[in-house]
N, C-alpha and C positions, 0 to 999 in steps of 0.2 A: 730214547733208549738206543742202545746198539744191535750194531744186525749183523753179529759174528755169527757164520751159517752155512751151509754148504748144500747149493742144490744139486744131489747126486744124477748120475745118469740112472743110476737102479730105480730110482724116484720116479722118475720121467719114464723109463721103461714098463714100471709097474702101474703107476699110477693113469700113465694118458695114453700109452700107446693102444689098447684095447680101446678105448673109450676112443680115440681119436681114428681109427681105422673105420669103427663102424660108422663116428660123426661125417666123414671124406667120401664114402663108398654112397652115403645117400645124395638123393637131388637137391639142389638148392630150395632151401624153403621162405613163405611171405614173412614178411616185417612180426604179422601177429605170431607165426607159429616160432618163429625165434625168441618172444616174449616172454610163450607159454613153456615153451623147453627151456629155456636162462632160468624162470621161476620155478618147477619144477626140481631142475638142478638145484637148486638154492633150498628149498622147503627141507627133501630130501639131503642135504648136509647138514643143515640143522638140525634135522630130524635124528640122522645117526652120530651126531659128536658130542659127547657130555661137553665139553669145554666150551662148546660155543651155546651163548644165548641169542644170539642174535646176528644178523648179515648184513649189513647194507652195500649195496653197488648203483653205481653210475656208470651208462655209456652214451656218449657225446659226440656227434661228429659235429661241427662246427661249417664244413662243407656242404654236405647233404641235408645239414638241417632235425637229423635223428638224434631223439632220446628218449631214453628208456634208464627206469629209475626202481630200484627194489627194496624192499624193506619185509625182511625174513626175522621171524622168534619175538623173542619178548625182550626188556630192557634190562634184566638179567636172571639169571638162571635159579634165582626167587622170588619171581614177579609175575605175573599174570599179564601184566600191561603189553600190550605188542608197541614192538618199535615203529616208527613214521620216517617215511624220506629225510623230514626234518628235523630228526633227533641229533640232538648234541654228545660228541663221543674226544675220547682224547687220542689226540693223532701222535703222541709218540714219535719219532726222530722225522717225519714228513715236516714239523717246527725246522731243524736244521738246514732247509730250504728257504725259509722265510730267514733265518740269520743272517744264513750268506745274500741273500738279497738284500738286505738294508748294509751289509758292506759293498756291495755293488753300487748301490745308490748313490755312497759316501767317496766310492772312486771316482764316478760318472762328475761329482759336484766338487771334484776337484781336494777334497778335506786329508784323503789319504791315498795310499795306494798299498796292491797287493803285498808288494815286498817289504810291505815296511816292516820294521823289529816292533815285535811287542813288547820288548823293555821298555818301550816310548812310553808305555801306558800301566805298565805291569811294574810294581814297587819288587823288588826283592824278596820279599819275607813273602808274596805269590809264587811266587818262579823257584824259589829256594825247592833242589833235589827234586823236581823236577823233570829235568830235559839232561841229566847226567848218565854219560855213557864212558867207562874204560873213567882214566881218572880226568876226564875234563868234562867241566859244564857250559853245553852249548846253548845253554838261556839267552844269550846274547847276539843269536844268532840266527833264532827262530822267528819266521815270518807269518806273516796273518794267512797267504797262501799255503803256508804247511799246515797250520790248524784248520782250514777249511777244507784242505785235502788231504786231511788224519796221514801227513806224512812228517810230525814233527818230532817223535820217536818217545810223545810220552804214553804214559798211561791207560790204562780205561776201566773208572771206577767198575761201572757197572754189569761187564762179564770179565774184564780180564783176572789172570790169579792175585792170590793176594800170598803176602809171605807168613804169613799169622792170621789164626783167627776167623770171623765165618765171612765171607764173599757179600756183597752188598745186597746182591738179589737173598739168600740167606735169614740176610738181616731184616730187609723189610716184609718178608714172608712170614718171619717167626713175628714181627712185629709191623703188622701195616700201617700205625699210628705216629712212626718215626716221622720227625721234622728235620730237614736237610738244607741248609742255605749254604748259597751256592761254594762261599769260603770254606764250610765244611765236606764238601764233594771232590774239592781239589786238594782236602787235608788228607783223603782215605787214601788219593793217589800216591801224595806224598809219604805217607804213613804206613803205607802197609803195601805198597805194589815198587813195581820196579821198570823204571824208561824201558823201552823195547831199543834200544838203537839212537841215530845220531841223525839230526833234522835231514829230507831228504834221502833216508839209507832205503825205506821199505815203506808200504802203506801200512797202519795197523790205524782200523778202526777205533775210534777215539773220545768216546762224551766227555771225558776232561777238560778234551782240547772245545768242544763246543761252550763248554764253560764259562776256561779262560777267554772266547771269543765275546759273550755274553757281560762280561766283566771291563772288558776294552771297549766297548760298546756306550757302556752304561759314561764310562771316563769322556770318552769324544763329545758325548751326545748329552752329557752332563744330564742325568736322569735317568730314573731307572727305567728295565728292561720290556716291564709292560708297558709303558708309555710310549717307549719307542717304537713297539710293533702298532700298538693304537696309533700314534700320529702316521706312520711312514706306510702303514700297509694296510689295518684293517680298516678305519673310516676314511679312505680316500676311496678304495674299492668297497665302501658300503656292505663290507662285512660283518652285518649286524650281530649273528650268532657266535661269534671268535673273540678269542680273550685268553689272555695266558693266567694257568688256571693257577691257583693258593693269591690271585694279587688284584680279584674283582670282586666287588664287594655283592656282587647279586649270583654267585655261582651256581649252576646249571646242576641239574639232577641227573648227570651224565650216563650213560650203556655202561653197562659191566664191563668191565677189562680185570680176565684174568691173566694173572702168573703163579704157575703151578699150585692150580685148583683156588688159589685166593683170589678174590675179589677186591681190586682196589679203587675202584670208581670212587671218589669222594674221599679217600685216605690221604693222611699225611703225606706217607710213602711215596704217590708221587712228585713230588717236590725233588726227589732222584732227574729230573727233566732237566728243567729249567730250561736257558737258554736251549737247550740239546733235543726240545722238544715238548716241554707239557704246553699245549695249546689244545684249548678245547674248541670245537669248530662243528660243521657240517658238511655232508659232502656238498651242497653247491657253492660254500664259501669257498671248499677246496677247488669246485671245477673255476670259481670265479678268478680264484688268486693266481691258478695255472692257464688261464687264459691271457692274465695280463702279463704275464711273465712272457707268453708264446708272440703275443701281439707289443712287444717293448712298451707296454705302458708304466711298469717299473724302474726301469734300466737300459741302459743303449743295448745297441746289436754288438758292440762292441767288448763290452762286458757279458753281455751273455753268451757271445762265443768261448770267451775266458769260462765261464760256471758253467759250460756245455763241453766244453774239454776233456772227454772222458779217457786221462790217460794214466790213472792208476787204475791196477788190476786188481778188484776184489775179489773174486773166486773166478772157476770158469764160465766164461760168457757172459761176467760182471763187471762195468769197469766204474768209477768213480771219479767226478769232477769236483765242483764246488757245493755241497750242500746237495748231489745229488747223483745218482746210479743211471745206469743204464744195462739194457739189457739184450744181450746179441744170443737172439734163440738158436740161430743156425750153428754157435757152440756151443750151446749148452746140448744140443742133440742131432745130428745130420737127419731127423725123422722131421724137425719141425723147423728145416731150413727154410721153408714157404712164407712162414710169420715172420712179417714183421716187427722191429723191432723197437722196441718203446725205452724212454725215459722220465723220470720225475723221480718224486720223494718219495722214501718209503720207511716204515714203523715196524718195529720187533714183535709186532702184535698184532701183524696183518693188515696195517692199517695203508694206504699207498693211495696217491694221484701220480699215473702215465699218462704219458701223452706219445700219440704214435702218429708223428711228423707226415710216414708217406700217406699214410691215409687217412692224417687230420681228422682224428679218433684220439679222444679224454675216457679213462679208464679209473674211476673213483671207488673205490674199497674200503670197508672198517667190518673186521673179523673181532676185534677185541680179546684175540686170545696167545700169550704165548704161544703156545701146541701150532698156533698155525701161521710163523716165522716164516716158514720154508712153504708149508701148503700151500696159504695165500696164493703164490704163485702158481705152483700148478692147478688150485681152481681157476686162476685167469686162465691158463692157457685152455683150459677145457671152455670158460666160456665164450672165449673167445672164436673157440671153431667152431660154438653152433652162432656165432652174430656172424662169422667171414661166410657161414654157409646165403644168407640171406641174398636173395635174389633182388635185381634191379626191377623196380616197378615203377 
């Protein structure tokens, strides 16, 4: 899913500077009491948000040897059952990370490279009105690095407008039983929305373009899409509870994930993913697959400075690589210049694995809800100042 969104300063002002004054003014506190206040924090958001059933979070230092792991509500907001560290949830555009890594792969082993035209791989009757801007069409033009770095000025089924008729979220809300393959995802593009611009002109957020990446993929690699994230990423790193979801024959009894008050854990609808993201997982699969990514056990240093490149600007204090965000706190607010600054994948749905380089700190999250796109974020930053308050022992 996409993560058009805009984290306001009024946001940050209202929401964490109270909360963040009082967290800085106190003394550092032990390992356990940062446990019990993370948890606490956690009950208590659950507690007061209909939309959420449930929280999970991971924090990781890999340095220090700390972790701490939560599992807040039930497994949805008609269930009794409480969630488990290792509950299975659907991580939504955090998949777009694992894409762009099996093209890194495919660079590293010599098969293609960044700039290549996806006409190489892409028939006509795909690309057709498409990538058309002013009276020329630049299909012929567009590189595998623009699709990964949503700058190749198509579409996006899934928040952008449409020119007719009801918008795709709409569509699967009024009907969450909808089945979508993947040809039919980049038909709505074609059908009913309009290029933004010419490969190259601007960034705009893009699940089309994850798509058509998912589709070039399958061409290369001669095989479909779940097969290649099972060979290339999940059982090499023994991620046993990961599977890209509508294409595994023993499918998980997933957390709730709402969009606007519907429940679509288990529905057709999201098949809207695909390459772009339905992978069902858990967070230590998540912290496993961003460790191997931190440690080059996927891909050279080479390549991952290439998908660590974060030189498109997605809002402010946002900027965008390959299959992946990053986040520079000291612009999003001069109050929370002190934090550090993290990157990784992240989910329209609250769903994210950061990773924060200076102080070799994995930051695993799944909110499962629309409503908290934007929040997400500011509860990390909140919990993040009671785990920075945490005294050396």
């Amino acid at each position: 899913m996409s993560l058009k969104w805009k984290i306001l300063i009024g946001i940050i002002l209202i929401g964490i500077i109270g909360f963040g004054m009082l967290v800085y003014i106190n003394r550092p506190i032990s390992e356990e009491v940062v446990r019990v206040e993370i948890q606490k924090h956690l009950e208590k958001l659950v507690d007061e948000n209909e939309s959420l059933s449930s929280v999970l979070f991971t924090i990781y230092s890999d340095r220090t040897g700390y972790c701490q792991q939560f599992a807040i509500g039930t497994k949805s907001l008609q269930s009794d059952q409480p969630v488990q560290i290792d509950s299975q949830y659907h991580s939504a555009s955090v998949g777009k990370t694992m894409c762009a890594t099996v093209f890194g792969m495919l660079v590293d082993e010599g098969k293609i490279n960044f700039d290549d035209k996806i006409s190489t791989w892409l028939d006509d009757d795909i690309l057709k009105g498409l990538f058309v801007s002013g009276d020329t069409d630049y299909c012929d033009q567009v590189t595998i690095r623009h699709l990964l770095k949503h700058t190749s000025g198509v579409g996006d089924y899934f928040e952008g407008p449409v020119k007719s008729g009801k918008t795709m979220l709409e569509m699967i809300t009024d009907n969450p039983d909808l089945l979508f393959t993947p040809e039919e995802l980049i038909a709505f593009t074609r059908e009913r929305q309009e290029p933004v611009g010419k490969p190259q002109q601007q960034f705009y957020y893009s699940d089309t373009g994850y798509i058509l990446l998912g589709l070039i993929l399958e061409v290369i690699e001669g095989k479909p899409y779940s097969d290649i994230l099972d060979e290339r990423i999940f059982e090499p790193l023994d991620m046993e509870d990961s599977y890209l979801m509508l294409y595994y024959e023993e499918s998980a009894d997933i957390l709730g994930i709402y969009v606007n008050g519907i429940n679509l854990s288990g529905k057709n609808a999201l098949s809207i993913d695909w390459s772009g993201g339905s992978i069902v997982t858990t967070m230590d699969d998540l912290l496993t697959f961003m460790m191997a990514l931190e440690n080059g056990d996927l891909v050279s240093d080479e390549i991952y400075q290439q998908m660590t490149n974060f030189s498109e600007s997605f809002d402010k204090g946002i900027y965008y690589g390959m299959g992946m965000m990053y986040f520079d706190f000291s612009e999003l607010s001069f109050l929370l210049g002190s934090m550090t600054d993290i990157y990784g994948g992240m989910g329209t749905t609250g769903t994210y694995m950061f990773y924060d380089k200076e102080k070799d700190t994995y930051f695993i999250a799944n909110f499962g809800s629309l409503d908290f796109m934007e929040k997400s974020i500011d509860e990390l930053i909140k919990i993040r100042m009671i785990y920075n308050r945490m005294k050396n022992e």
